[in-house]
VOPAGU-2260 file (C-alpha; in pm, 1 decimal, decimal comma):
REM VOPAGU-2260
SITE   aa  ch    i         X         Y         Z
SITE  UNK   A    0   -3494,1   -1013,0   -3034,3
SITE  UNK   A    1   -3394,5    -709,9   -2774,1
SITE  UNK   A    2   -3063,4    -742,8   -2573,7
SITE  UNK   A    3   -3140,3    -804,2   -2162,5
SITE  UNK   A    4   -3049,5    -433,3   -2045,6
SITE  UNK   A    5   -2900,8    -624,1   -1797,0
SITE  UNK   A    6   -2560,2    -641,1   -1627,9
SITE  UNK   A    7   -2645,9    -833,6   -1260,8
SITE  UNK   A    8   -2528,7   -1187,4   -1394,3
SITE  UNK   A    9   -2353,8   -1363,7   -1112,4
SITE  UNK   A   10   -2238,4   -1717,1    -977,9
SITE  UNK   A   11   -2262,9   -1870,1    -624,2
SITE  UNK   A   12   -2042,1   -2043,1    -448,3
SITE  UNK   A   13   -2184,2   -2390,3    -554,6
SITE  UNK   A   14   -2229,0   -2279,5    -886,0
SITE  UNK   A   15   -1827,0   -2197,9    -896,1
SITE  UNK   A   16   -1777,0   -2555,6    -747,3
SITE  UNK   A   17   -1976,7   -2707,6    -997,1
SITE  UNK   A   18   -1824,4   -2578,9   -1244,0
SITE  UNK   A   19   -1520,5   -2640,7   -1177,2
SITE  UNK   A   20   -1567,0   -2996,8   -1165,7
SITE  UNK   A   21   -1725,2   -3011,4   -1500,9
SITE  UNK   A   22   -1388,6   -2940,8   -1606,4
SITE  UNK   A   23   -1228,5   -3205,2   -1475,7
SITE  UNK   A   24   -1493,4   -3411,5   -1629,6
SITE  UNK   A   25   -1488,3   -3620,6   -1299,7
SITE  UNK   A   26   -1887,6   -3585,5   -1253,2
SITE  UNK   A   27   -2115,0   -3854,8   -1437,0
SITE  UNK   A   28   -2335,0   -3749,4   -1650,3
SITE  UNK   A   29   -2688,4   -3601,2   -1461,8
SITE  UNK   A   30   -2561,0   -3656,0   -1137,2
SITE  UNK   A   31   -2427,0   -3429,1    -894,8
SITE  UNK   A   32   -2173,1   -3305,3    -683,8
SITE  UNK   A   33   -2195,8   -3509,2    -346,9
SITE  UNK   A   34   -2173,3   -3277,2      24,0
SITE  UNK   A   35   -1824,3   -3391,7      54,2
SITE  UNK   A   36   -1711,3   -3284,0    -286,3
SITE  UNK   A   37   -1929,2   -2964,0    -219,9
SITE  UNK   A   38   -1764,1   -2876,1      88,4
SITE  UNK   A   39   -1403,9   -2897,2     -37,0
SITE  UNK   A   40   -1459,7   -2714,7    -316,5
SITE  UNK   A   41   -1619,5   -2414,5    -110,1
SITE  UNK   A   42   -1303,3   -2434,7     150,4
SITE  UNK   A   43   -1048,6   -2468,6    -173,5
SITE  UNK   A   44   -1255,9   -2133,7    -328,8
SITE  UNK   A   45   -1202,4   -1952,5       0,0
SITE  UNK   A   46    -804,0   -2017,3      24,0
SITE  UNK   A   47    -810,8   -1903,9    -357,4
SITE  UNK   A   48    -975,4   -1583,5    -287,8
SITE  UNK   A   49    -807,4   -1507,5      -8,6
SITE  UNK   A   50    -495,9   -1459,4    -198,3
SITE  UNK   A   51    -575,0   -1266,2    -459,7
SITE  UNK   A   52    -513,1    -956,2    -296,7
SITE  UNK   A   53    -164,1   -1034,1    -278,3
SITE  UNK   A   54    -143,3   -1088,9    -619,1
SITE  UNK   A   55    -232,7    -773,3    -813,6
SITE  UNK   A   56    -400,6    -436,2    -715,6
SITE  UNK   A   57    -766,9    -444,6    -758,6
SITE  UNK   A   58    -947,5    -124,5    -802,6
SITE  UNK   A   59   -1266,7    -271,1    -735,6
SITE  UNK   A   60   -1125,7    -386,0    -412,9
SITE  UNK   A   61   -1036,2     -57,5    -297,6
SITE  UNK   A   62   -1237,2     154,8     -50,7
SITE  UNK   A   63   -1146,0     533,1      47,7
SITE  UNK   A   64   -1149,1     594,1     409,2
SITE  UNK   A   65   -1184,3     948,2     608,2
SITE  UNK   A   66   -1069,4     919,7     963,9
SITE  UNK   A   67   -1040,7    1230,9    1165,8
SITE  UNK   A   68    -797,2    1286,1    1417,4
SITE  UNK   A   69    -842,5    1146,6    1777,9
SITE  UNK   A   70    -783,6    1308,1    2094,4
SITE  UNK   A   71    -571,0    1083,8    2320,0
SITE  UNK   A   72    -663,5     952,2    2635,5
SITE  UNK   A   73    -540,8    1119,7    2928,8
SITE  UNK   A   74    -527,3    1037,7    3336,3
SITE  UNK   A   75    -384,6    1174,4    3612,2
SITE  UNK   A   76    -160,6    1031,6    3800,9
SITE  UNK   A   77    -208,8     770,5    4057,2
SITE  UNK   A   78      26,0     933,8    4346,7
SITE  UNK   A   79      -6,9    1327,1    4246,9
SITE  UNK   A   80    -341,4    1450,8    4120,4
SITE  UNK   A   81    -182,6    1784,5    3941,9
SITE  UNK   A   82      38,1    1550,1    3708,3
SITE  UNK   A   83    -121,2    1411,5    3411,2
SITE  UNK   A   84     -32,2    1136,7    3133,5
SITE  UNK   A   85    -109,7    1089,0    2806,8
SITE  UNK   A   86    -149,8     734,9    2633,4
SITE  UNK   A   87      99,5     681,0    2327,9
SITE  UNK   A   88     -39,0     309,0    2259,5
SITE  UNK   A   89    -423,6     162,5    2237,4
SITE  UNK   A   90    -443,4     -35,9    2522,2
SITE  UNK   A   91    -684,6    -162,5    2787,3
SITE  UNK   A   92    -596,1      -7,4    3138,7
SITE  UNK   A   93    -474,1    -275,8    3381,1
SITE  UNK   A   94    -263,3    -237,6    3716,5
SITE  UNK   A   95      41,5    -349,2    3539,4
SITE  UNK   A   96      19,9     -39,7    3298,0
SITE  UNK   A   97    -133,1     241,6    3529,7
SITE  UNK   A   98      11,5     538,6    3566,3
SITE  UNK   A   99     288,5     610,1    3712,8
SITE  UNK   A  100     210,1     275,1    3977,1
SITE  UNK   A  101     205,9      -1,7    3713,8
SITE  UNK   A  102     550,8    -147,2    3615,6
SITE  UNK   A  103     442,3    -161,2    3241,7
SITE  UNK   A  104     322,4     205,6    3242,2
SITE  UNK   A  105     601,0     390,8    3110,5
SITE  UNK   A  106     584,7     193,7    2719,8
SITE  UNK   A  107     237,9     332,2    2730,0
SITE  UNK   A  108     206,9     692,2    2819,4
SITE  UNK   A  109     404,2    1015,3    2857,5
SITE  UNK   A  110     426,7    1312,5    3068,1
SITE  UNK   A  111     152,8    1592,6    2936,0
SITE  UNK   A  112      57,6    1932,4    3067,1
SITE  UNK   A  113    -325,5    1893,0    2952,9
SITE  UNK   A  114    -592,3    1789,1    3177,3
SITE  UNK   A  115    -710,5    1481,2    3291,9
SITE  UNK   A  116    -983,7    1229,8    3414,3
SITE  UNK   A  117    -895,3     997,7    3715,4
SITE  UNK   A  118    -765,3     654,9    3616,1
SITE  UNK   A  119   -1040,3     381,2    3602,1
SITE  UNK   A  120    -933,4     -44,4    3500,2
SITE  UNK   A  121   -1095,5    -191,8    3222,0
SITE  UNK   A  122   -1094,9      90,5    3004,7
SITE  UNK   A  123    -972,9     152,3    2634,8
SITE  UNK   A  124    -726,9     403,1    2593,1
SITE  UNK   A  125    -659,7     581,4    2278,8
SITE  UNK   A  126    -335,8     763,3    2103,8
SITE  UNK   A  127    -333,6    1014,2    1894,4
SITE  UNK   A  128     -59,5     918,5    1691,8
SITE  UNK   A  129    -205,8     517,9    1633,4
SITE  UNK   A  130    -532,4     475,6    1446,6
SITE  UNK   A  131    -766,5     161,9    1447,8
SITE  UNK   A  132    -832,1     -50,7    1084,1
SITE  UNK   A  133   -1052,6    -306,0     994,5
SITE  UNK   A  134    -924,3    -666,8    1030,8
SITE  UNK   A  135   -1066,7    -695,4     657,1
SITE  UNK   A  136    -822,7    -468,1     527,8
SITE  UNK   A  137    -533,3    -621,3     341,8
SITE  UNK   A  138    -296,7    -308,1     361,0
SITE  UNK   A  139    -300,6      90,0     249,6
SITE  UNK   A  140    -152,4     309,2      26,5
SITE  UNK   A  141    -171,7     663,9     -57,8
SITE  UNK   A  142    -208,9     814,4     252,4
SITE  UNK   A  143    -231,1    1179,3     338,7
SITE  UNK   A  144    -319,1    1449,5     618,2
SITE  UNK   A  145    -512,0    1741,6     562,6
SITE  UNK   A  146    -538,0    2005,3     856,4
SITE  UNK   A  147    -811,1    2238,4     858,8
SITE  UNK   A  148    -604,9    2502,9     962,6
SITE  UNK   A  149    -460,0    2520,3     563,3
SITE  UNK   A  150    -647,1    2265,7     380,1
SITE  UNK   A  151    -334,5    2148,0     226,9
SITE  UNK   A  152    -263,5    1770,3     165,5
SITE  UNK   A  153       6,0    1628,1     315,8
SITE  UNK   A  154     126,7    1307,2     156,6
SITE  UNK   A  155     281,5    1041,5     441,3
SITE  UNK   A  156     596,5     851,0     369,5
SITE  UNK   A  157     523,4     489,1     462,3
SITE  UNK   A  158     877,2     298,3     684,0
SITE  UNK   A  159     855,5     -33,8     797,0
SITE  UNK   A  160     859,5    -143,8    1099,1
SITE  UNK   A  161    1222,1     -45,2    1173,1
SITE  UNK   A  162    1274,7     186,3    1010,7
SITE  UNK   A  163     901,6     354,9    1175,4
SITE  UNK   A  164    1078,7     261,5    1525,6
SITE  UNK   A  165    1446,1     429,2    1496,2
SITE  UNK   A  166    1233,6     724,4    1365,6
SITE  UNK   A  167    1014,9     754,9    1655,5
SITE  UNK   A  168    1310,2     657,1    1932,4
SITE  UNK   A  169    1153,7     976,7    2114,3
SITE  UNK   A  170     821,4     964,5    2196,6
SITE  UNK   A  171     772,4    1335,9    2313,9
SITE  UNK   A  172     847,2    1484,9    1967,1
SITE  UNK   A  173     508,1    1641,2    1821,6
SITE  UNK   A  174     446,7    1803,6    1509,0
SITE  UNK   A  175     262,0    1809,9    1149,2
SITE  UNK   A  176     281,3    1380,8    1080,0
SITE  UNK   A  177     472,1    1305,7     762,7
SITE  UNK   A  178     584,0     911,7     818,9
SITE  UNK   A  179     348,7     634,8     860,3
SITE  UNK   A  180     372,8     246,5     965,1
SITE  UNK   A  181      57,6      -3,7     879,6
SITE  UNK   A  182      95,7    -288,8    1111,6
SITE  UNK   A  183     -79,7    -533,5    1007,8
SITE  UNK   A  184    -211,4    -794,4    1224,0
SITE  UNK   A  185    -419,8   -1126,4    1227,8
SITE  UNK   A  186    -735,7   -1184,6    1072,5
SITE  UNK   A  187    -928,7   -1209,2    1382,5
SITE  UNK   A  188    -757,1    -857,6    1508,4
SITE  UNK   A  189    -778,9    -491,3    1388,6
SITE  UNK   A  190    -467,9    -407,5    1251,9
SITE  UNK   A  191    -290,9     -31,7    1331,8
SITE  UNK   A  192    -139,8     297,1    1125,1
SITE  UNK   A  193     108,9     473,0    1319,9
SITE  UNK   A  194     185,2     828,9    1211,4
SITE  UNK   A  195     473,7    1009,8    1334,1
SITE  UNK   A  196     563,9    1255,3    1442,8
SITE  UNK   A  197     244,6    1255,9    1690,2
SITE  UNK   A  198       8,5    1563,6    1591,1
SITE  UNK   A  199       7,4    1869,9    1762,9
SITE  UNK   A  200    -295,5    1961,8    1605,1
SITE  UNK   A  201    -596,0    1743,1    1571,1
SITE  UNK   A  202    -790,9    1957,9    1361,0
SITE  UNK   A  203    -781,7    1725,5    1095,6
SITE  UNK   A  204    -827,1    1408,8     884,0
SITE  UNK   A  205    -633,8    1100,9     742,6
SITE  UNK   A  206    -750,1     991,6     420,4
SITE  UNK   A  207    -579,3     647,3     291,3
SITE  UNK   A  208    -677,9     372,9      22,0
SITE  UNK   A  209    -788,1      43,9     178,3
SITE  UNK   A  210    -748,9    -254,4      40,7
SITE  UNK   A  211    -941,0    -531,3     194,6
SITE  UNK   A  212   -1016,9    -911,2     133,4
SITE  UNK   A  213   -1256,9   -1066,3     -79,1
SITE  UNK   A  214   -1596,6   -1145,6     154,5
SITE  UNK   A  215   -1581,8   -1492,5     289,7
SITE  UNK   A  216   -1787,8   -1796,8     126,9
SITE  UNK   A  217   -2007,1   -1937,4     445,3
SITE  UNK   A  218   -2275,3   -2054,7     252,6
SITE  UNK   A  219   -2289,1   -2251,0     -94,3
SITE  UNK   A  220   -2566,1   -2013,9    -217,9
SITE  UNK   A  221   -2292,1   -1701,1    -116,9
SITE  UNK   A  222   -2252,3   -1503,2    -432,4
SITE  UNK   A  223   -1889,6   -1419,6    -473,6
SITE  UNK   A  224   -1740,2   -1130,3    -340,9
SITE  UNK   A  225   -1552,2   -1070,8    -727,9
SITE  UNK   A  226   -1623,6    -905,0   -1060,6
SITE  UNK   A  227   -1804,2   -1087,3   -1313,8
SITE  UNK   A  228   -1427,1   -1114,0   -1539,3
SITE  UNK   A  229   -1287,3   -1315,1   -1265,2
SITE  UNK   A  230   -1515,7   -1592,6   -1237,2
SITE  UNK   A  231   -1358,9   -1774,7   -1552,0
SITE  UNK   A  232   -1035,4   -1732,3   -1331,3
SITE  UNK   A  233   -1204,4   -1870,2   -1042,3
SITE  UNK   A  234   -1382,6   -2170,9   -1256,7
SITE  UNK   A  235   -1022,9   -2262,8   -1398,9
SITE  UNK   A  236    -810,7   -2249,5   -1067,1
SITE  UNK   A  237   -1045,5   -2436,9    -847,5
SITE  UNK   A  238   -1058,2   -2678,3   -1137,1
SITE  UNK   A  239    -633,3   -2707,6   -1134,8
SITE  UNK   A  240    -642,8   -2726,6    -762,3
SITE  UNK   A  241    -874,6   -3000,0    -701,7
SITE  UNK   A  242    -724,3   -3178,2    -958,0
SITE  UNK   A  243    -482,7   -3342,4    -756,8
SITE  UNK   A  244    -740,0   -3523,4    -560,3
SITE  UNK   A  245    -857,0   -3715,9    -898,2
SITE  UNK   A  246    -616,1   -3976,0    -989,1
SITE  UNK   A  247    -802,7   -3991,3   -1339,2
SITE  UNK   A  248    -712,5   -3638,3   -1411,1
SITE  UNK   A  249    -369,1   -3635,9   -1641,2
SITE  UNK   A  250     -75,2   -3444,1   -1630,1
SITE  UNK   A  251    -134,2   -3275,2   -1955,8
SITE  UNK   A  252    -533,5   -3214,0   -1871,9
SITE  UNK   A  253    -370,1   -3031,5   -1571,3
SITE  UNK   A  254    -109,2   -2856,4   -1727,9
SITE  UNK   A  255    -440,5   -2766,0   -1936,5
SITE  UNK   A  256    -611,4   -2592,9   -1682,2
SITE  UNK   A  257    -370,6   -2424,0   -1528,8
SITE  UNK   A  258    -229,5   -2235,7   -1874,1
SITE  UNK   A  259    -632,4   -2150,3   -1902,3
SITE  UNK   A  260    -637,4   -1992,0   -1558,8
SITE  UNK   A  261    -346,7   -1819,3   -1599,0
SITE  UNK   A  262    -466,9   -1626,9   -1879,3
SITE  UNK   A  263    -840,7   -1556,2   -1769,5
SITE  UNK   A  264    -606,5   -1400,9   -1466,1
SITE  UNK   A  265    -427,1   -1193,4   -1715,9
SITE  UNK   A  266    -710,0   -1080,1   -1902,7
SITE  UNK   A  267    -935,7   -1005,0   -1572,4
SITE  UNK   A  268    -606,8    -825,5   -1449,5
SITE  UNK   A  269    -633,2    -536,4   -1743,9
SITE  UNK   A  270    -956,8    -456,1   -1624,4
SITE  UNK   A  271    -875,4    -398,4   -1296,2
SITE  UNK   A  272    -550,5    -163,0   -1312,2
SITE  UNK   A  273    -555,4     208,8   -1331,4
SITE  UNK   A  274    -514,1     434,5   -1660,1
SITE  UNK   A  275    -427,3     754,5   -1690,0
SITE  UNK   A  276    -363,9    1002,4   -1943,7
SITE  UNK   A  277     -23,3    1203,6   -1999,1
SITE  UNK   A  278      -1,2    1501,3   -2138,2
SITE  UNK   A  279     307,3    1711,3   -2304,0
SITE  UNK   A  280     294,7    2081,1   -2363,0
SITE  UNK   A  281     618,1    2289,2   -2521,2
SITE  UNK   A  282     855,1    2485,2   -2237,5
């Protein structure tokens, strides 16, 4: 008999659920899951998925992403037509931050020499030195510059949050970026990378690794959003985890499933790390 020449196999979100159950032998024989059981299983998979990101680095999970360098927003000013200002934070333009008449104003833009369009409300304004990302994506790493006036990469030291705002206590400094800060903020919101110090030339990319969520489950019949090694993983967790709403289930049947997850997880996790090769040659 020939093999399949196949390698498509894949599982759905009631599939996962299903299974799962069958392990906690909690389904009688030829009958099935019932909507309630169903729909708890699907919202137990999501919070499972959710956090595997946080867990260990996935490879698969990783996307590359190009984005060039952004010419800020600038406006002139609201009293004197020959002074100009430059945003320094995304924002939507309201009375309260207009320049220079808006009392919130001055945490938003600075004093610049180029050119500008009159002021207008309701409009986004754009920084140079902060760059929109996805509210999908988890956090970044390995993130570099490249100016196309030397085509050299520049690698970016990431700071946190403090440390990213003692180093930019002066706003006005601009230069070739070498720091960055990825704030990260709620699921429903694109999160931010600030670079520092703020470009002086924007002849140029970022380039950084992304590294989003797993897709959401809306649908039983959703395929999941993982590698074919992890659904054993899956199976076994969302088999532990719902076995605390079965009173039948015993300790040691638990303890069970939880050493089996553990390991699938430490198996799938091999295939999803980097290797590399090192090489020694004599002085």
């Amino acid at each position: 008999m020939t093999t399949s020449n196949s390698f498509d196999f894949n599982l759905n979100a009631q599939q996962i659920v299903e299974d799962a159950h069958s392990k906690l032998n909690v389904i009688g024989l030829g009958k099935s899951l019932t909507a309630s059981q169903l729909s708890k299983g699907i919202r137990a998979l999501n919070v499972i998925i959710k956090k595997k990101p946080g867990l260990i680095q996935k490879i698969w999970g990783t996307t590359r992403v190009v984005t060039a360098l952004q010419s800020p927003t600038i406006w002139e000013d609201s009293a004197d037509a020959t002074k100009y200002w430059e945003a320094i934070l995304p924002h939507t333009t309201s009375s309260d931050n207009r320049p220079t008449s808006g009392d919130q104003y001055i945490a938003y833009y600075k004093s610049t020499s180029s050119s500008g369009i009159a002021w207008a409300s309701d409009q986004s304004a754009v920084s140079k030195s902060v760059y929109t990302v996805d509210s999908s994506i988890v956090d970044i790493e390995n993130v570099h510059l490249i100016l196309e006036s030397n085509r050299q990469q520049t690698d970016l030291e990431r700071l946190s949050r403090s440390e990213f705002n003692k180093a930019k206590k002066d706003k006005t400094i601009e230069g070739t970026p070498s720091k960055f800060y990825f704030e990260r903020l709620n699921n429903s919101s694109n999160s931010y990378i600030h670079i520092y110090p703020s470009p002086n030339d924007l002849n140029g990319v970022i380039i950084y690794d992304a590294i989003k969520y797993p897709q959401d489950i809306d649908s039983q019949l959703n395929d999941i959003d993982f590698p074919q090694e992890w659904y054993s993983t899956l199976i076994y967790e969302l088999a532990y985890n719902l076995s605390f709403d079965y009173p039948a289930v015993s300790a040691q049947k638990r303890q069970e499933l939880k050493i089996e997850f553990i390991e699938s997880q430490e198996n799938a996790s091999v295939l999803d790390e980097e290797s590399g090769s090192v090489f020694f040659s004599p002085g």
